[in-house]
PyMOL commands that place a pseudoatom at each C-alpha (Angstrom):
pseudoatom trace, name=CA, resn=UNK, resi=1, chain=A, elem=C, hetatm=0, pos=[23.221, -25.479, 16.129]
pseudoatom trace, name=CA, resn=UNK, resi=2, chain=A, elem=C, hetatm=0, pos=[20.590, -22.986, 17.720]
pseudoatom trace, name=CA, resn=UNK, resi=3, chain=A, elem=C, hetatm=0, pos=[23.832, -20.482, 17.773]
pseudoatom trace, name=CA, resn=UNK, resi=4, chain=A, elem=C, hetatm=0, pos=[24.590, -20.492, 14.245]
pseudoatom trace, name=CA, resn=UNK, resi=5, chain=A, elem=C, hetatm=0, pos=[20.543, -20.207, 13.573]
pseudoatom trace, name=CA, resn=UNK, resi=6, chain=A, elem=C, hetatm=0, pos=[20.883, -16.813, 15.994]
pseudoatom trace, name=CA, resn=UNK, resi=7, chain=A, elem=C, hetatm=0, pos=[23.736, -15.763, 13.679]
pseudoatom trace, name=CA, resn=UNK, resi=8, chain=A, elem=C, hetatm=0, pos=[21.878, -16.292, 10.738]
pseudoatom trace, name=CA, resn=UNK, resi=9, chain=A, elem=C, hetatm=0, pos=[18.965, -14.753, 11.882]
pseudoatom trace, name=CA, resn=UNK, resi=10, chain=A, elem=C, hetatm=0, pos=[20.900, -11.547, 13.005]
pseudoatom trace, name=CA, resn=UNK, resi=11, chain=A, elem=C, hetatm=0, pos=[22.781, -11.336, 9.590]
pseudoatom trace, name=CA, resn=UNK, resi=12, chain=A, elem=C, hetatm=0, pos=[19.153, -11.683, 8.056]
pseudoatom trace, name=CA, resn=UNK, resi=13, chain=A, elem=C, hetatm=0, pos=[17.882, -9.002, 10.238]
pseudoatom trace, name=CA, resn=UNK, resi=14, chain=A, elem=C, hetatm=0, pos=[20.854, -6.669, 9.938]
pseudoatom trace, name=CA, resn=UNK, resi=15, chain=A, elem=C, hetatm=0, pos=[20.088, -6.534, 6.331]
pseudoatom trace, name=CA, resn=UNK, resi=16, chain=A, elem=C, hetatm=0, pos=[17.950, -4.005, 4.969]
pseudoatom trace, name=CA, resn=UNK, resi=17, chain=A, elem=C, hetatm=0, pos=[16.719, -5.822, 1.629]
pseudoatom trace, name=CA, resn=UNK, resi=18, chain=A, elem=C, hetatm=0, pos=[14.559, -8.552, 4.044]
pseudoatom trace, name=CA, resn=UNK, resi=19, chain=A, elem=C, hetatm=0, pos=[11.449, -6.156, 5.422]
pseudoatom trace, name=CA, resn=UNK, resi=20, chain=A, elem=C, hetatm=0, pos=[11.170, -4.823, 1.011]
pseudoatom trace, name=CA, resn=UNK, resi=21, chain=A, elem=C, hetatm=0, pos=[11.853, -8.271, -0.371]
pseudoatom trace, name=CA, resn=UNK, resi=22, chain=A, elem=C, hetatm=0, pos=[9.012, -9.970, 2.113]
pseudoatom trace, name=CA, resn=UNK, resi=23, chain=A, elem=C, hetatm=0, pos=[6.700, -6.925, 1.342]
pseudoatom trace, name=CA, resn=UNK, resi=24, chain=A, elem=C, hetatm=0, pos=[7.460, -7.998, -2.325]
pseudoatom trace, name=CA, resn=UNK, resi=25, chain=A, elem=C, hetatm=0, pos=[5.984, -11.688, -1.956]
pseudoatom trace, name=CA, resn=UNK, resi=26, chain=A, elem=C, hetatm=0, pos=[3.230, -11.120, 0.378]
pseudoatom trace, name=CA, resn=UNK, resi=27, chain=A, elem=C, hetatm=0, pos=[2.098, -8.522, -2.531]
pseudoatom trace, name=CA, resn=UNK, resi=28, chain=A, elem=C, hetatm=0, pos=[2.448, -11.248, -5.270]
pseudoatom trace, name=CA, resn=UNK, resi=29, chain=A, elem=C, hetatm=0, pos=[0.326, -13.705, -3.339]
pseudoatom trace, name=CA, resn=UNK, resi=30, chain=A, elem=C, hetatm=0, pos=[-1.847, -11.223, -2.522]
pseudoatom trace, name=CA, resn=UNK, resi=31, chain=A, elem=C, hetatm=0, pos=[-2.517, -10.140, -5.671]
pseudoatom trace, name=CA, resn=UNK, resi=32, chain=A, elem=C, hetatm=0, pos=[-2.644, -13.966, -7.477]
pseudoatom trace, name=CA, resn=UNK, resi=33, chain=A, elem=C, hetatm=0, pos=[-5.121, -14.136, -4.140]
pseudoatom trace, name=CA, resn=UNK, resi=34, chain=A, elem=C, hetatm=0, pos=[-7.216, -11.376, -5.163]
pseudoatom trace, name=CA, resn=UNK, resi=35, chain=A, elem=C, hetatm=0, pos=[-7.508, -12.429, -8.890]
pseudoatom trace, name=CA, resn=UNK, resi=36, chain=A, elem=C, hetatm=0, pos=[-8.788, -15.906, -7.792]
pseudoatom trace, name=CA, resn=UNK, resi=37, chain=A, elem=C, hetatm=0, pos=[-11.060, -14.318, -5.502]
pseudoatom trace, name=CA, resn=UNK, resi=38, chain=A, elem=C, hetatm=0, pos=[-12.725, -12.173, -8.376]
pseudoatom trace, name=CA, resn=UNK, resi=39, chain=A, elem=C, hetatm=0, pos=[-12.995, -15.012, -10.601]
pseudoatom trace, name=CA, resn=UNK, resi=40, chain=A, elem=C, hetatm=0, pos=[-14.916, -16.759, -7.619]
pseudoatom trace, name=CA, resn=UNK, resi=41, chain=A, elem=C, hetatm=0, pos=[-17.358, -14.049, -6.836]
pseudoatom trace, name=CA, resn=UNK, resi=42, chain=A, elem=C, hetatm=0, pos=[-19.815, -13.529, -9.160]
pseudoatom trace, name=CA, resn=UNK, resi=43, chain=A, elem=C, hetatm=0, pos=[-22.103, -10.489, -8.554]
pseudoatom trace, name=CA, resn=UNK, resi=44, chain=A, elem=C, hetatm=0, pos=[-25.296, -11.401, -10.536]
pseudoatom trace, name=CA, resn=UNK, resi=45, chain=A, elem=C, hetatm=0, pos=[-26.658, -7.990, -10.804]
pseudoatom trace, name=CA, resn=UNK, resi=46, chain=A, elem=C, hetatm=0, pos=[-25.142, -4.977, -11.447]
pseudoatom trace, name=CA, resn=UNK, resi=47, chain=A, elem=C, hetatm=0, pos=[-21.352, -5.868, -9.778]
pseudoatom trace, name=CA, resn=UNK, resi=48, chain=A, elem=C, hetatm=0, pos=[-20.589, -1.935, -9.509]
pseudoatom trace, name=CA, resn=UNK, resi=49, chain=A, elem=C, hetatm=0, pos=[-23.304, -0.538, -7.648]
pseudoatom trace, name=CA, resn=UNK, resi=50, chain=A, elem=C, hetatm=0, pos=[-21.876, -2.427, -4.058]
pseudoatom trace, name=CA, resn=UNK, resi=51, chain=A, elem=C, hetatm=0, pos=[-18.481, -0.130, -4.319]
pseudoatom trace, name=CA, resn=UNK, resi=52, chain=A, elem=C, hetatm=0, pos=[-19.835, 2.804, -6.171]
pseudoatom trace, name=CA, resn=UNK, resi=53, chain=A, elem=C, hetatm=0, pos=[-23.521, 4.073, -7.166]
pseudoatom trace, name=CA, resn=UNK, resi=54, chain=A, elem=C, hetatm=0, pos=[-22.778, 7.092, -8.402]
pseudoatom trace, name=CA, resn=UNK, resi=55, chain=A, elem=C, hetatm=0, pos=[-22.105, 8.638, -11.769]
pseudoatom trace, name=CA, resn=UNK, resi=56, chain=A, elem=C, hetatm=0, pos=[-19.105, 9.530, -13.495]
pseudoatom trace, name=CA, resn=UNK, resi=57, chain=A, elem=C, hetatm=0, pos=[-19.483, 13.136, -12.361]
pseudoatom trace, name=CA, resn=UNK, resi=58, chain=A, elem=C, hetatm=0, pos=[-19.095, 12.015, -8.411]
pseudoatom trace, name=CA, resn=UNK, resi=59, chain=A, elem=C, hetatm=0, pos=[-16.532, 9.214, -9.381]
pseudoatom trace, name=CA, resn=UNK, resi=60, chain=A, elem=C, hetatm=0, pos=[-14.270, 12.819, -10.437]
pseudoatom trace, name=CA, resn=UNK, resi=61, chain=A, elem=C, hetatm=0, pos=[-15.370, 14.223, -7.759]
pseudoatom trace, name=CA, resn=UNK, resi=62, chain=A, elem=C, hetatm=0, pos=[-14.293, 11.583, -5.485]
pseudoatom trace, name=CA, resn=UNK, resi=63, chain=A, elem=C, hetatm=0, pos=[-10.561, 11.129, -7.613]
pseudoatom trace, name=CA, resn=UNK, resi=64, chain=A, elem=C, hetatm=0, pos=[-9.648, 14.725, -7.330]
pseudoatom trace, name=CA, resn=UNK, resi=65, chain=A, elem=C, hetatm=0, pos=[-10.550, 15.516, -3.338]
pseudoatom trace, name=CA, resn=UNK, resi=66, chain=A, elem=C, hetatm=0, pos=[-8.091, 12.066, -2.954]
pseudoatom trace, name=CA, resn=UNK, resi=67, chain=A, elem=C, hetatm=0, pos=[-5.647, 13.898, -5.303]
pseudoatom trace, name=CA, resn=UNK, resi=68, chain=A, elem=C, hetatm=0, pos=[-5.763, 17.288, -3.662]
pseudoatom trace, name=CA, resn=UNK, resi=69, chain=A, elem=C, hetatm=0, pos=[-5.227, 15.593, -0.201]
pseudoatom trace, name=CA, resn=UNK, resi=70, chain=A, elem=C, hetatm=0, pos=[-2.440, 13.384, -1.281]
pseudoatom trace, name=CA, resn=UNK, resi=71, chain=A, elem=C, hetatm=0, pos=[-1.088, 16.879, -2.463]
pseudoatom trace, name=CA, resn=UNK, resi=72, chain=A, elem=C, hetatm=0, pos=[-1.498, 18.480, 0.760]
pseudoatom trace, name=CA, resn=UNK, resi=73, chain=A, elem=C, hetatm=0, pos=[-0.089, 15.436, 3.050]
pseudoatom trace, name=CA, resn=UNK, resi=74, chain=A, elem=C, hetatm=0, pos=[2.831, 15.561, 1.078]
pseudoatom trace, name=CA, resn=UNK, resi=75, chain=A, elem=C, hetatm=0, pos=[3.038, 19.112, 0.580]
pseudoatom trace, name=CA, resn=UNK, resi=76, chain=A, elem=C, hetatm=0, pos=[3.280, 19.442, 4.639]
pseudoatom trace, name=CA, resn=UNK, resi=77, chain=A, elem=C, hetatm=0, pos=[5.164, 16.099, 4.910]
pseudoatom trace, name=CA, resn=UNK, resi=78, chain=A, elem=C, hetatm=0, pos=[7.933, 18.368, 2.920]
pseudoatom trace, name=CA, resn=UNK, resi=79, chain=A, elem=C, hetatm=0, pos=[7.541, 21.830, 4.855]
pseudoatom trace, name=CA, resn=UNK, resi=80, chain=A, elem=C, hetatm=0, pos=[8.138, 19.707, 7.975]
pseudoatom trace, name=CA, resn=UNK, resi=81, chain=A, elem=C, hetatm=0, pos=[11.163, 17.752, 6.607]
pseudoatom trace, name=CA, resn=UNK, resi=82, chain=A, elem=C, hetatm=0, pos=[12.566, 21.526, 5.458]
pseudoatom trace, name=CA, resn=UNK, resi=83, chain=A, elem=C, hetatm=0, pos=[11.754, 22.770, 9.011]
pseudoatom trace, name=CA, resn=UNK, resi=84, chain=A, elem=C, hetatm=0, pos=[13.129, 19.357, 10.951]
pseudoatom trace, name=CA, resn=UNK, resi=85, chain=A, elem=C, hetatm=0, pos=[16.298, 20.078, 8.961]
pseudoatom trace, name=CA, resn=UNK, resi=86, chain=A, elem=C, hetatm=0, pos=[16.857, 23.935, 9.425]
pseudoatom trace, name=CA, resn=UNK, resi=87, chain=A, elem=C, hetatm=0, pos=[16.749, 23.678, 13.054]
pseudoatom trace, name=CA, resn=UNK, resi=88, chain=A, elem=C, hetatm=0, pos=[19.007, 20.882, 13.144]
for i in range(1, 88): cmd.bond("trace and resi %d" % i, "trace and resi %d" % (i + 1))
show_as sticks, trace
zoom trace
């Protein structure tokens, strides 16, 4: 018996859908979790000022640094894949 359940678990883990397809669920319940959660918490006063005060001008501001650095990770991300491979 525990053989066959080492076989199985080897075929399971030899596989390379498991790691994406448990990613997949924990992500649903996650996000079933956090849609309960927000219709638990209610935020009595104003329910945007605890993740953002600003106005709309620093909310852009805010969007387009993340954007530029996104860029620029994988911008270098690629120069060092190019370089990685034109050595090899």
């Amino acid at each position: 018996m525990r053989t066959r359940l080492i076989t199985y678990w080897e075929i399971l883990h030899s596989n390379y859908w498991l790691v994406p397809t448990l990613m997949l669920g924990v992500s649903i319940i996650l996000a079933f979790g956090m849609i309960r959660l927000d219709e638990l918490v209610q935020l009595q006063n104003n329910p945007s000022t605890w993740v953002y005060g600003g106005g709309p001008e620093g909310v852009r501001t805010l969007l387009s640094i993340a954007a530029g650095s996104m860029i620029s990770v994988a911008t270098l991300t690629f120069s060092i894949t190019i370089v990685a491979l034109s050595l090899a």
